[in-house]
Structure formats: structure tokens, C-alpha cells
C-alpha positions in Angstrom: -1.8 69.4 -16.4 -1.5 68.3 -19.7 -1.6 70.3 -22.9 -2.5 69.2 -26.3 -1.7 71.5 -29.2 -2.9 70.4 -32.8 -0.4 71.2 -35.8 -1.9 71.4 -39.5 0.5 70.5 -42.0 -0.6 72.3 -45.1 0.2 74.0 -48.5 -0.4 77.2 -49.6 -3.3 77.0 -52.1 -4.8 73.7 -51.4 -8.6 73.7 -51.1 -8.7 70.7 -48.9 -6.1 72.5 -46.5 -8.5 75.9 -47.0 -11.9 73.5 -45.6 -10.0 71.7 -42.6 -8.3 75.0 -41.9 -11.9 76.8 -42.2 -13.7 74.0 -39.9 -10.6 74.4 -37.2 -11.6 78.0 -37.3 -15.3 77.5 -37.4 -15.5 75.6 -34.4 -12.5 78.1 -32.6 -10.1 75.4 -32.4 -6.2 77.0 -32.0 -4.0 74.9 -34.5 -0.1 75.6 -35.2 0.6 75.1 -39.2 3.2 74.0 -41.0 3.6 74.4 -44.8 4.8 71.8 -46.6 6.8 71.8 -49.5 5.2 71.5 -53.0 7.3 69.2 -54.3 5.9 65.7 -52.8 9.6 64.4 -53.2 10.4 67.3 -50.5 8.0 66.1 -47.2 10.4 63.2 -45.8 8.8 65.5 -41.9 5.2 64.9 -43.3 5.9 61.2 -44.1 7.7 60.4 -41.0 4.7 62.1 -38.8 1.9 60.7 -40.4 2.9 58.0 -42.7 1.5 60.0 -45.8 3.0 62.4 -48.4 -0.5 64.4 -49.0 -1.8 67.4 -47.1 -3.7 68.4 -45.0 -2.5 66.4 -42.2 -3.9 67.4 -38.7 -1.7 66.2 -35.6 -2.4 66.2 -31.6 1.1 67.0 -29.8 1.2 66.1 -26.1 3.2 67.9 -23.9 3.9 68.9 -20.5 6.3 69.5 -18.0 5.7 65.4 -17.5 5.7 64.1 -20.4 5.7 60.5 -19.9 3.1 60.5 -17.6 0.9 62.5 -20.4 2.1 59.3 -22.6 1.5 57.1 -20.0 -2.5 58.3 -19.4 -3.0 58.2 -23.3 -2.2 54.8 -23.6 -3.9 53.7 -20.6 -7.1 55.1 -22.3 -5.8 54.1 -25.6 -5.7 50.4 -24.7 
């Protein structure tokens, strides 16, 4: 069985973070976050994970005890 964990990618202060983070919570949605550092110079993770260096940034991880056939079915349904 496959398990899908989201991961918010945030900083402290940021009232677009505070409104995803709110409508996560609104609708009773667990999330994992990870603050990001200030300095945009400083989120070489952020980048590399979504392509981006502004926040928020809201990631589905996949994961299982088999992985690749979790990978597998999402790109079947993908394409």
C-alpha cells in the first residue's frame, strides 16, 4: 500500500506560506514542512525539487516498502 506524504517548503513569516499552510489545515490535510532559508542565494534543495527559488512550494512524496512499483502505477496513470 502506497503512502503519499506532502512536504511544504516554507519561510517563517511569509503570508503566502501562512494561506497554503491555513488551507492544508482547513481541509485536515497532514503536511511535513521544511523552512527554507531567507536568503534566496541559500535554497540550491528548493530549486532542485521544484525548479523554483520562491516559497511556498507544496510536494507529494511517494513511498513504500515498493517503491518502484508506487513509481511504476503513477506513471501508468500519469501517461
Amino acid at each position: 500500500m502506497k503512502e503519499k506524504n506532502l512536504v511544504l517548503f516554507r519561510l517563517e513569516g511569509c503570508p503566502y506560506c501562512k494561506r497554503a499552510e491555513d488551507a492544508l489545515k482547513k481541509h485536515g490535510i497532514k503536511y511535513r514542512k521544511i523552512e527554507v532559508m531567507p536568503e534566496k542565494s541559500k535554497r540550491e534543495t528548493l530549486i532542485k525539487v521544484s525548479g523554483q527559488d520562491s516559497v511556498p512550494v507544496l510536494v507529494e512524496v511517494i513511498g513504500s516498502k515498493n517503491q518502484d512499483d508506487d513509481i511504476l502505477e503513477w506513471l501508468e496513470g500519469q501517461y
